[in-house]
Biopython code that builds the backbone (N, CA, C, O; Angstrom):
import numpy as np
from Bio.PDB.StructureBuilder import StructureBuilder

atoms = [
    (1, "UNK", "N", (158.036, 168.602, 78.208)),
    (1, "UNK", "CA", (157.175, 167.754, 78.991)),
    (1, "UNK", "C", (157.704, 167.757, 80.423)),
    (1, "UNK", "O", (158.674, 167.064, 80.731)),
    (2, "UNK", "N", (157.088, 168.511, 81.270)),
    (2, "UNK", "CA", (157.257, 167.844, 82.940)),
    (2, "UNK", "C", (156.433, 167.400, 83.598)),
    (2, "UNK", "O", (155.212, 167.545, 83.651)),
    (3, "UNK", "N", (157.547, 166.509, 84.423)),
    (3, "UNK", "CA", (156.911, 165.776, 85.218)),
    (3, "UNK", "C", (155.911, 166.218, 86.492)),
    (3, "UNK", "O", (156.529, 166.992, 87.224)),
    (4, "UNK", "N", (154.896, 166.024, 86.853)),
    (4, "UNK", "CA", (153.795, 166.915, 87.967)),
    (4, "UNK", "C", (155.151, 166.579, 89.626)),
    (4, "UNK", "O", (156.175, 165.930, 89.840)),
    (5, "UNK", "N", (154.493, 167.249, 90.154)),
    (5, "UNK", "CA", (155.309, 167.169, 91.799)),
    (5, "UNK", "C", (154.793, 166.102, 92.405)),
    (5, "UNK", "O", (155.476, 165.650, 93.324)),
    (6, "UNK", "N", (153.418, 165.368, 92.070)),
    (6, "UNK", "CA", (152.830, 164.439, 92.692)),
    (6, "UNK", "C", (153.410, 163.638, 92.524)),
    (6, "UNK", "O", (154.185, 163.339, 93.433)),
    (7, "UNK", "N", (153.405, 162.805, 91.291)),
    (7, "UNK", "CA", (154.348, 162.330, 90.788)),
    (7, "UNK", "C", (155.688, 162.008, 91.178)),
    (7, "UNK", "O", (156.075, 160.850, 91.336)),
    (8, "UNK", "N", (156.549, 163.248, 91.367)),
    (8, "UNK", "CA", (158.120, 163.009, 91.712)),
    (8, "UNK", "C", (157.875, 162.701, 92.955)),
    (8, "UNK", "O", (158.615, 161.825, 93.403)),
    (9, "UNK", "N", (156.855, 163.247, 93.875)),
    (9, "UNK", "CA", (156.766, 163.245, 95.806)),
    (9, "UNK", "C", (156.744, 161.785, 95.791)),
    (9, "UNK", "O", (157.530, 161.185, 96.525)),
    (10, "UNK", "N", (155.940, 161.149, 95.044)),
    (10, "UNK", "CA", (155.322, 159.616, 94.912)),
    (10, "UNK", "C", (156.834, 158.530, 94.468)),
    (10, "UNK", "O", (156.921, 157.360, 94.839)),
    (11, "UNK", "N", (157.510, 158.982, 93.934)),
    (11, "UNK", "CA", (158.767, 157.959, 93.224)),
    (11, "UNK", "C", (159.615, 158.667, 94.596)),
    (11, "UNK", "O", (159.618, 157.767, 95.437)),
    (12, "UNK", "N", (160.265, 159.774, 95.124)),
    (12, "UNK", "CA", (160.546, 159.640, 96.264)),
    (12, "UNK", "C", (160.698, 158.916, 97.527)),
    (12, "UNK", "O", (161.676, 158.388, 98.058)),
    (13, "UNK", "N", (158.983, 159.080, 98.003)),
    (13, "UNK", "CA", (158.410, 158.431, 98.586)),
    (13, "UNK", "C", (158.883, 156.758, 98.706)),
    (13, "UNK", "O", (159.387, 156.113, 99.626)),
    (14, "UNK", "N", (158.484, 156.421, 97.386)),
    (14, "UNK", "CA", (158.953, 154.964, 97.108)),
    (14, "UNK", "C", (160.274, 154.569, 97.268)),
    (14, "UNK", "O", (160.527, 153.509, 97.840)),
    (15, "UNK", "N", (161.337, 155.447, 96.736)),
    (15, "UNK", "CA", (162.887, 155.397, 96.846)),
    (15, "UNK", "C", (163.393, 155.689, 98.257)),
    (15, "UNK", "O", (164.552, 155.433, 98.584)),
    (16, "UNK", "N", (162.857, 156.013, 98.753)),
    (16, "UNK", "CA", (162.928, 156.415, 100.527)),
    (16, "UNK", "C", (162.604, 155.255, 101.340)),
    (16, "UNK", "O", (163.308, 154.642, 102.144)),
    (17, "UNK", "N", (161.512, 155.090, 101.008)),
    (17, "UNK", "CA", (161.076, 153.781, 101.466)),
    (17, "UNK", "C", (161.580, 152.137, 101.216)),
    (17, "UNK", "O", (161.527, 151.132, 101.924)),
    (18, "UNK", "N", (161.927, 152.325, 100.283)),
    (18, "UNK", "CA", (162.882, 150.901, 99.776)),
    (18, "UNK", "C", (164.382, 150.822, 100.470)),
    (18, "UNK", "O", (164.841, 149.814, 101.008)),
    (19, "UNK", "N", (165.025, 152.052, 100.349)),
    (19, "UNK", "CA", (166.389, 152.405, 101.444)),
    (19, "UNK", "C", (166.399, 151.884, 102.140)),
    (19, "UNK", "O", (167.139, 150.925, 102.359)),
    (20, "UNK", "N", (165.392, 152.409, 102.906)),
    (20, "UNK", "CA", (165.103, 152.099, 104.317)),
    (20, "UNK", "C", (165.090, 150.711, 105.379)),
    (20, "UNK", "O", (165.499, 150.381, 106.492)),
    (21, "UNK", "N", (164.211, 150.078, 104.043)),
    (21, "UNK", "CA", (163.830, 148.499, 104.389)),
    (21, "UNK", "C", (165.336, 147.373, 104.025)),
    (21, "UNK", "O", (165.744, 146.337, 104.549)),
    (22, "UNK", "N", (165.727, 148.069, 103.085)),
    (22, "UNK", "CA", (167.240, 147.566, 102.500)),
    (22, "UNK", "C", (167.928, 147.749, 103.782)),
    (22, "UNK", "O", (168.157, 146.722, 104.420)),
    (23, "UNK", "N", (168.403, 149.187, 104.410)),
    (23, "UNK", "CA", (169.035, 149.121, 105.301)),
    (23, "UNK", "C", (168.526, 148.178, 106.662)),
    (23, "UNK", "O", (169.339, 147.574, 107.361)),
    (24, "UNK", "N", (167.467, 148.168, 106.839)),
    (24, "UNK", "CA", (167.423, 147.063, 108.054)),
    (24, "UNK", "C", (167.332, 146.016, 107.687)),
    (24, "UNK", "O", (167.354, 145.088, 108.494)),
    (25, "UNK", "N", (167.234, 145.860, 106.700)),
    (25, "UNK", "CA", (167.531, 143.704, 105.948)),
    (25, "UNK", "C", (168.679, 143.830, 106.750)),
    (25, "UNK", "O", (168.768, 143.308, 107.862)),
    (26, "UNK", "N", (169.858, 144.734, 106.045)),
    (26, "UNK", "CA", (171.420, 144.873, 106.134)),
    (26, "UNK", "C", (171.943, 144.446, 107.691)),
    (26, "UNK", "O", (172.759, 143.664, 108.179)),
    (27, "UNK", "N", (171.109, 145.299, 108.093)),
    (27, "UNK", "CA", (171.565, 145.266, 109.964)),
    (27, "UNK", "C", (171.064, 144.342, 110.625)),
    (27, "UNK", "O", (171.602, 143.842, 111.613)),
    (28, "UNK", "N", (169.685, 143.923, 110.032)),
    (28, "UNK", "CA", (169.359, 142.742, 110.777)),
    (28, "UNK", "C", (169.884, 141.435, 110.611)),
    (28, "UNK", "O", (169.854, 140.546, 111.462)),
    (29, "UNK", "N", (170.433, 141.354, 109.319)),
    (29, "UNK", "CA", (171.277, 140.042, 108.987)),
    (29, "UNK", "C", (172.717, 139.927, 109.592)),
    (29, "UNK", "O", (173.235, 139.104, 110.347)),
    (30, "UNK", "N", (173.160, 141.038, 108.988)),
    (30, "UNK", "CA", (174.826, 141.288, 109.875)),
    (30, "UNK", "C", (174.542, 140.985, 111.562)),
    (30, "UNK", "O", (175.589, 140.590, 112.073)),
    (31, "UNK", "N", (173.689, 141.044, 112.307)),
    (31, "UNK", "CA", (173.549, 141.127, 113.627)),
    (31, "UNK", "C", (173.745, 139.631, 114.025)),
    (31, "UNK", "O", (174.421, 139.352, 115.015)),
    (32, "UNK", "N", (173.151, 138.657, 113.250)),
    (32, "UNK", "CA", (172.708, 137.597, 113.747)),
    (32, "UNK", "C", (174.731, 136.228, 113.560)),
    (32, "UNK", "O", (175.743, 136.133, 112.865)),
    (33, "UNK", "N", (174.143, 135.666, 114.592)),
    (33, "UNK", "CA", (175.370, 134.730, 114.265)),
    (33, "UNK", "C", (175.361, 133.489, 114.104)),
    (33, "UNK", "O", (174.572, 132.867, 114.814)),
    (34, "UNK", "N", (176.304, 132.636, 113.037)),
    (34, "UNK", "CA", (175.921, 131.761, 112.773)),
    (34, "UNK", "C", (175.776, 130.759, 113.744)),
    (34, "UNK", "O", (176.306, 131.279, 114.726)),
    (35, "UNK", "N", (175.497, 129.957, 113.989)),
    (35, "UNK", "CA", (175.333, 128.789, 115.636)),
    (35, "UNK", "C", (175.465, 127.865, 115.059)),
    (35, "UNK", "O", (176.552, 127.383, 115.379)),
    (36, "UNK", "N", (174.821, 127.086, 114.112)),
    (36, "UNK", "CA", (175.057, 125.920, 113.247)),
    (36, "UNK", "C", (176.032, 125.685, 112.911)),
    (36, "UNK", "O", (176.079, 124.515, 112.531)),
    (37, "UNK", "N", (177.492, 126.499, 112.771)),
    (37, "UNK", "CA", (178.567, 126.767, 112.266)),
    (37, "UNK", "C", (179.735, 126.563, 112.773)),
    (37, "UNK", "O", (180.318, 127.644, 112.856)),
    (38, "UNK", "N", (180.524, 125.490, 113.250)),
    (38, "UNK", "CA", (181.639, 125.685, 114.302)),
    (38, "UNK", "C", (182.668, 126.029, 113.436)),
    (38, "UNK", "O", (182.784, 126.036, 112.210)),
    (39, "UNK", "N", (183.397, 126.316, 114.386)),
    (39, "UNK", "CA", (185.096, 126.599, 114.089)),
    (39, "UNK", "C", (185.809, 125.610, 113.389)),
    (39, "UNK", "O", (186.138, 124.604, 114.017)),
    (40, "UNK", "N", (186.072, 125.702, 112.339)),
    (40, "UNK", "CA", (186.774, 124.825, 111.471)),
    (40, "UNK", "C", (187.526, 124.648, 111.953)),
    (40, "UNK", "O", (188.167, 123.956, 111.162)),
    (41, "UNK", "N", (188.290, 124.767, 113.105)),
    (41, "UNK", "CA", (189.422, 124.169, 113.652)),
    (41, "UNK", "C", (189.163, 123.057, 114.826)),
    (41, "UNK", "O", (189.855, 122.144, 115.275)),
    (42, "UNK", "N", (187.647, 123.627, 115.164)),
    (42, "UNK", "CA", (186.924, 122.422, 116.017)),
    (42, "UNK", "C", (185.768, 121.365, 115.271)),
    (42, "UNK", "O", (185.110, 120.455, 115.777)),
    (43, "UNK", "N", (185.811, 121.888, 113.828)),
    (43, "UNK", "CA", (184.682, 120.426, 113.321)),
    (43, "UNK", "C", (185.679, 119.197, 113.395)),
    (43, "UNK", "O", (186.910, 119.184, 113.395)),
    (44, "UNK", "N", (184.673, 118.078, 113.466)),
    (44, "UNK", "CA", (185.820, 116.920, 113.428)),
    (44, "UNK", "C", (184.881, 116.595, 112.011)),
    (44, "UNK", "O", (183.756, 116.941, 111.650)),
    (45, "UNK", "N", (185.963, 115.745, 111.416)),
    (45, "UNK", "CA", (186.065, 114.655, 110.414)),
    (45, "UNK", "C", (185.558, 113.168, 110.259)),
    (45, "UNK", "O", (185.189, 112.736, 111.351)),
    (46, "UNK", "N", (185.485, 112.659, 109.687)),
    (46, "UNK", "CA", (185.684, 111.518, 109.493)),
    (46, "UNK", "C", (186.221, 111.166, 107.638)),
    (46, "UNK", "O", (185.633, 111.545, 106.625)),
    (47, "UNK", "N", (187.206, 110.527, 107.711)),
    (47, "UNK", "CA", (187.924, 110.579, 105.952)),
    (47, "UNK", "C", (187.573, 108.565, 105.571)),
    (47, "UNK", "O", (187.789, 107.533, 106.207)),
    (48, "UNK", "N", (187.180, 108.767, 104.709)),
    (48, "UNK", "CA", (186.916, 106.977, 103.891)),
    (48, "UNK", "C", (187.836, 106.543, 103.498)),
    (48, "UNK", "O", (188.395, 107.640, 103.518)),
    (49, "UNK", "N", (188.629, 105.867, 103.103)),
    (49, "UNK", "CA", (189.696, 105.370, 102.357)),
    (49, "UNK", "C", (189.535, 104.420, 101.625)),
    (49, "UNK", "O", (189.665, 103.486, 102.417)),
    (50, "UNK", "N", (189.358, 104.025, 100.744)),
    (50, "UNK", "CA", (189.475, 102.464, 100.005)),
    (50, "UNK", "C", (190.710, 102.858, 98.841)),
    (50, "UNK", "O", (190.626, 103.690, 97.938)),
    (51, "UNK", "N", (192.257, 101.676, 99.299)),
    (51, "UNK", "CA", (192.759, 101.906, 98.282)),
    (51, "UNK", "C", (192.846, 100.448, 97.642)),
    (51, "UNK", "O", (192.458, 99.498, 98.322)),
    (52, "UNK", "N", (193.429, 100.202, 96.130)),
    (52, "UNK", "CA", (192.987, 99.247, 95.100)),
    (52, "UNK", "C", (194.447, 99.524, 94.071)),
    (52, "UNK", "O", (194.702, 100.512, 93.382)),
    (53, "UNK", "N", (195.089, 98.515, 94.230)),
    (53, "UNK", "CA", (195.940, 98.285, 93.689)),
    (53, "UNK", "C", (196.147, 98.414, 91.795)),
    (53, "UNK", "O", (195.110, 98.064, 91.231)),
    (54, "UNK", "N", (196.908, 98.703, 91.135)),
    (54, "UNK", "CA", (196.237, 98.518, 89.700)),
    (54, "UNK", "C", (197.262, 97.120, 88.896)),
    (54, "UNK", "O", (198.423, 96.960, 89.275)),
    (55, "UNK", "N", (196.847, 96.494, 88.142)),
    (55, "UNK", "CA", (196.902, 95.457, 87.613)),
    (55, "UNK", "C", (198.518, 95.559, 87.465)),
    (55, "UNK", "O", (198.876, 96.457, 86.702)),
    (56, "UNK", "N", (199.405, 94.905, 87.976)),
    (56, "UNK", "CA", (200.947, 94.976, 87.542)),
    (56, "UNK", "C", (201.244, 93.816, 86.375)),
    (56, "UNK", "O", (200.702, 92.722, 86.220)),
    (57, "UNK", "N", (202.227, 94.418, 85.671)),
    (57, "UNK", "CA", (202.836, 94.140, 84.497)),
    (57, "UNK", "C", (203.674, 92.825, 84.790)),
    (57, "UNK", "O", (203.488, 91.637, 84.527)),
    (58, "UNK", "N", (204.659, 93.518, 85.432)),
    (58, "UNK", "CA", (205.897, 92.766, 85.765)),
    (58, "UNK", "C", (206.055, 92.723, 86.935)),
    (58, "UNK", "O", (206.094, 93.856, 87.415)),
    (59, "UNK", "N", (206.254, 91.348, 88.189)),
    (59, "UNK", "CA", (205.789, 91.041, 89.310)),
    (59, "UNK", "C", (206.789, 89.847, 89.469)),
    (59, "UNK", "O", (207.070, 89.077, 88.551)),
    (60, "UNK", "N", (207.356, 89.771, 90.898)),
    (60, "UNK", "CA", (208.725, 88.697, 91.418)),
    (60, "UNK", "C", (207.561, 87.321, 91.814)),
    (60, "UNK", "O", (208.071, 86.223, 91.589)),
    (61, "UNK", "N", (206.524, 87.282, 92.202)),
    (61, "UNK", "CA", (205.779, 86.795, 92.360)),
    (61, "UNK", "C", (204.326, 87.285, 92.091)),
    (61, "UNK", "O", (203.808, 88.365, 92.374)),
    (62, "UNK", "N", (203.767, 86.093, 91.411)),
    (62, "UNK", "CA", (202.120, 86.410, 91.080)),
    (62, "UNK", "C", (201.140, 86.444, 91.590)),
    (62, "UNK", "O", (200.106, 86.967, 91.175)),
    (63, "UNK", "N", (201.338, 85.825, 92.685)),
    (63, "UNK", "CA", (200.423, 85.447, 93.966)),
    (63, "UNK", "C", (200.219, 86.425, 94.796)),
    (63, "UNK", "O", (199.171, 86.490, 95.439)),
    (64, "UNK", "N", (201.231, 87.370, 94.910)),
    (64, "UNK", "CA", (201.306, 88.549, 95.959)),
    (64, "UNK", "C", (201.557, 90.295, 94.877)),
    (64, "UNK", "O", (202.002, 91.397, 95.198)),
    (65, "UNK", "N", (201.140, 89.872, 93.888)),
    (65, "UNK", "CA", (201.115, 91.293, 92.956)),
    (65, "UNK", "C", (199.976, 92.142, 93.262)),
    (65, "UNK", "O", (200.292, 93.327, 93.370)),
    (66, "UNK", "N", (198.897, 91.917, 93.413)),
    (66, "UNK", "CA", (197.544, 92.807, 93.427)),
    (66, "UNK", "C", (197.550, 93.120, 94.859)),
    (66, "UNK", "O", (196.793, 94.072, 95.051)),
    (67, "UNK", "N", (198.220, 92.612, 96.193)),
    (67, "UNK", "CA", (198.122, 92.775, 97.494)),
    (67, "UNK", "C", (198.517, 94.035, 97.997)),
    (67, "UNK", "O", (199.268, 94.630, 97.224)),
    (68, "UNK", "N", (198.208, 94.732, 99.218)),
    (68, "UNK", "CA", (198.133, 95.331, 99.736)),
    (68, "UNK", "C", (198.645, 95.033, 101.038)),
    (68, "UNK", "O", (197.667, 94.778, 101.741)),
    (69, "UNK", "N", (199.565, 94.951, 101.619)),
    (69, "UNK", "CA", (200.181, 94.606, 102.578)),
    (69, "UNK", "C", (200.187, 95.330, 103.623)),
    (69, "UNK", "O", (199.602, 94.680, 104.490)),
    (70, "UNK", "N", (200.622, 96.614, 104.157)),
    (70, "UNK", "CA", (200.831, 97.498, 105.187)),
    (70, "UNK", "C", (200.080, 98.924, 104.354)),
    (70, "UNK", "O", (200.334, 99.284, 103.204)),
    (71, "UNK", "N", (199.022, 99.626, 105.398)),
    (71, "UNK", "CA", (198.799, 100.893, 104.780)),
    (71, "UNK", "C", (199.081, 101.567, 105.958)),
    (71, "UNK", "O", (198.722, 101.099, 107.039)),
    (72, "UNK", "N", (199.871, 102.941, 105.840)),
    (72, "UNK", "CA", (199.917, 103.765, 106.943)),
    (72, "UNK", "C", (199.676, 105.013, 106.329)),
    (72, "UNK", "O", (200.123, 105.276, 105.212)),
    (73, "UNK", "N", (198.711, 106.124, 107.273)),
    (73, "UNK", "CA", (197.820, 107.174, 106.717)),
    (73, "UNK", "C", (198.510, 108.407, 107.670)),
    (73, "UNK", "O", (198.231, 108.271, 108.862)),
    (74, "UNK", "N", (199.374, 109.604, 107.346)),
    (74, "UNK", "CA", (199.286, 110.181, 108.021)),
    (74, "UNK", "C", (198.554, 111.138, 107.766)),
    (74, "UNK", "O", (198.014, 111.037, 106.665)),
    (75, "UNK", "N", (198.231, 112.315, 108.509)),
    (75, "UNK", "CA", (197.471, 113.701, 107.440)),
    (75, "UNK", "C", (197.905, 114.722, 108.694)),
    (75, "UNK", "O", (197.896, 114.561, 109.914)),
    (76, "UNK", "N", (198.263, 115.770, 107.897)),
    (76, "UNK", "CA", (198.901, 116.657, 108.278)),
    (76, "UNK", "C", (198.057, 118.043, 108.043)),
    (76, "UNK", "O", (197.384, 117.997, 107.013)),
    (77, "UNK", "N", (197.928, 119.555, 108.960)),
    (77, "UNK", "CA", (197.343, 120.742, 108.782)),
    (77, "UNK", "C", (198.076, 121.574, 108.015)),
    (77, "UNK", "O", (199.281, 121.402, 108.202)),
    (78, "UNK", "N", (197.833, 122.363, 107.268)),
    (78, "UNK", "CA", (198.273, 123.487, 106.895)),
    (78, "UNK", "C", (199.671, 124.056, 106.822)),
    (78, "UNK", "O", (200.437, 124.453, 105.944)),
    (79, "UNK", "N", (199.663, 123.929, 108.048)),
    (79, "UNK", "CA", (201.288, 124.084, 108.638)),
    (79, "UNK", "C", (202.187, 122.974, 109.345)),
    (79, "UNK", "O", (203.097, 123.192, 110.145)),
    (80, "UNK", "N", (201.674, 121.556, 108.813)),
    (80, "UNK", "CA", (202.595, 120.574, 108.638)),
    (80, "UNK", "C", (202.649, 120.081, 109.901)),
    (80, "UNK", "O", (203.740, 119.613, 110.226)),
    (81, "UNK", "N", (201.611, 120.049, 110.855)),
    (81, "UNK", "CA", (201.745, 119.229, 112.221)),
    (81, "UNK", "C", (200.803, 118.481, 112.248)),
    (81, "UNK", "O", (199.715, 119.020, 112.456)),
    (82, "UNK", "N", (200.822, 117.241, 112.088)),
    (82, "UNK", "CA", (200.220, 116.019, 112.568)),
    (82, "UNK", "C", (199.483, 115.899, 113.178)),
    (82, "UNK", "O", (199.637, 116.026, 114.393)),
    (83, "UNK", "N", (198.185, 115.559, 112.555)),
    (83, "UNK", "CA", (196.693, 115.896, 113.307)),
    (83, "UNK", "C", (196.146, 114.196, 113.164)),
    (83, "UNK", "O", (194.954, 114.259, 113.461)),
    (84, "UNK", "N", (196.403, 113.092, 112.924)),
    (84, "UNK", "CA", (196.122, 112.080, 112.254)),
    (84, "UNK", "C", (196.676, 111.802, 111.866)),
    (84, "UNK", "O", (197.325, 112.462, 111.054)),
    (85, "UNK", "N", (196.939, 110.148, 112.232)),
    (85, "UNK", "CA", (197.501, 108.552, 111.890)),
    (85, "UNK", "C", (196.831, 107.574, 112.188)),
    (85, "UNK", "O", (196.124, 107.416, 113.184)),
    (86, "UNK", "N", (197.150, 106.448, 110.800)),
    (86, "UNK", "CA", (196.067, 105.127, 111.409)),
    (86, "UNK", "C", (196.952, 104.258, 110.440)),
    (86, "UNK", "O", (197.492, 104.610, 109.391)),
    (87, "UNK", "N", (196.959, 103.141, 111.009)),
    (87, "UNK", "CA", (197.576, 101.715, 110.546)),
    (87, "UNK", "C", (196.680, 101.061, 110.085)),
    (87, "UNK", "O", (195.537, 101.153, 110.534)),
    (88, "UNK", "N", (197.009, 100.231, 109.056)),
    (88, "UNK", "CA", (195.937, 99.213, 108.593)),
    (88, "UNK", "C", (196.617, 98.332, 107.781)),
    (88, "UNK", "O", (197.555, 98.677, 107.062)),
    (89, "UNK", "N", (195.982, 96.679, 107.902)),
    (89, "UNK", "CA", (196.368, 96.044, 107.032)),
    (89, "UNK", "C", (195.246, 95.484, 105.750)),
    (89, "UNK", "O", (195.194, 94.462, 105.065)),
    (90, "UNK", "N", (194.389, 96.777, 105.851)),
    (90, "UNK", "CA", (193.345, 96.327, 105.131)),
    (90, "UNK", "C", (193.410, 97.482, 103.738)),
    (90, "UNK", "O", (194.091, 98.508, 103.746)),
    (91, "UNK", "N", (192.628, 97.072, 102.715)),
    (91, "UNK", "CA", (192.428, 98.176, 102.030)),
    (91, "UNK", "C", (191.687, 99.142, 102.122)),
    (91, "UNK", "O", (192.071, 100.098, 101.448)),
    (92, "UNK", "N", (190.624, 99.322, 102.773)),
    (92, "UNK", "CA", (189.815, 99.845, 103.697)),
    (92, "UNK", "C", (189.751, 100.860, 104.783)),
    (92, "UNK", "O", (188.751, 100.566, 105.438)),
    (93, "UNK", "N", (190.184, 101.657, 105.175)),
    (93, "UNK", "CA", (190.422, 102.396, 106.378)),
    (93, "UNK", "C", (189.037, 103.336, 106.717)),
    (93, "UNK", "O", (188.067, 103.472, 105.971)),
    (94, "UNK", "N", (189.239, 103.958, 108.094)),
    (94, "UNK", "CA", (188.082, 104.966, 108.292)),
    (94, "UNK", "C", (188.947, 105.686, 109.451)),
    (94, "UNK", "O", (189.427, 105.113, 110.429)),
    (95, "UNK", "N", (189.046, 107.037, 109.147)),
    (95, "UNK", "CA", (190.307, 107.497, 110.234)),
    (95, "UNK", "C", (189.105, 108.900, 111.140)),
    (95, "UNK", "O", (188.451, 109.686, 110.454)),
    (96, "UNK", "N", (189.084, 108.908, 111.928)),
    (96, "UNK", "CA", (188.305, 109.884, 112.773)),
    (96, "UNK", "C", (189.289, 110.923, 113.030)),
    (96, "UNK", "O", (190.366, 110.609, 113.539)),
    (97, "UNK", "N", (188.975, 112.369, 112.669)),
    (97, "UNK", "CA", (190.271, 113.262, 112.598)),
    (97, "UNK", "C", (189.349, 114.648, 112.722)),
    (97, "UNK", "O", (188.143, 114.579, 112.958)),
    (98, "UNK", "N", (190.064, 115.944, 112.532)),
    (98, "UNK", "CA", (189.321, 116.975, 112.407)),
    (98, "UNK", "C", (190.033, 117.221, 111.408)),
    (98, "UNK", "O", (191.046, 116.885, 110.794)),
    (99, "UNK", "N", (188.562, 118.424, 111.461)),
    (99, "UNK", "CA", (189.463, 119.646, 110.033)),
    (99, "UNK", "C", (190.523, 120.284, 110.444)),
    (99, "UNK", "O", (190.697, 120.472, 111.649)),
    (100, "UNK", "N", (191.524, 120.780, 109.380)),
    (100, "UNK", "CA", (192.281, 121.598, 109.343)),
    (100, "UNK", "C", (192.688, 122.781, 108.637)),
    (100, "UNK", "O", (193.245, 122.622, 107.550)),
    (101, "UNK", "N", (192.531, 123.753, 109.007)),
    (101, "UNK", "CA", (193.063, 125.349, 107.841)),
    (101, "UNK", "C", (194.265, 125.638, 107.877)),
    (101, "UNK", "O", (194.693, 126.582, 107.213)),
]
sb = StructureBuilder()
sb.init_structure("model")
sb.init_model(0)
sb.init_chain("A")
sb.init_seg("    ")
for serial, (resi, resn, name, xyz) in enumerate(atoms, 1):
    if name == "N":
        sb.init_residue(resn, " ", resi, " ")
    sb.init_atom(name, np.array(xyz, "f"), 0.0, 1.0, " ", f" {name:<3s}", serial, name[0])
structure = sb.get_structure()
């Protein structure tokens, strides 16, 4: 059984043509740049905090067991330099910071 030449010219044709359009998807996408996208080293942050004590056992006083007294937040990049600190005497914090890689 063979196949006619019309036939093969025609699935060619088609396989040629699909390449083709593949390759300029390819180039036209690779070309373009993202803009929406900053530099992860220039997005900034913002981090939530709520911390919550858990129920203590054994306590010198009862009155001051579940409290939260001093919170201090540091946060550090990648390579251990200090990008962010915030004090609080709340449980609560909201620290404005950037990203770091």
């Amino acid at each position: 059984m063979s196949i006619s030449t019309s036939f093969r010219l025609k699935v060619l044709t088609a396989l040629s043509l699909t390449t083709v359009l593949l390759i300029q998807a390819v180039i036209c996408t690779s070309c373009q740049q993202d803009a929406c996208i900053k530099d992860a080293k220039e997005a900034s942050a913002i981090i939530y905090l709520h911390v919550k004590s858990e129920q203590q056992t054994d306590a010198t006083t009862r009155v001051e067991e579940n409290l939260i007294k001093d919170l201090h937040i540091l946060i550090y990049d990648s390579n251990g330099n200090l990008i962010g600190q915030k004090y609080t005497t709340n449980s609560t914090v909201t620290i404005n910071t950037h990203s770091a890689t």
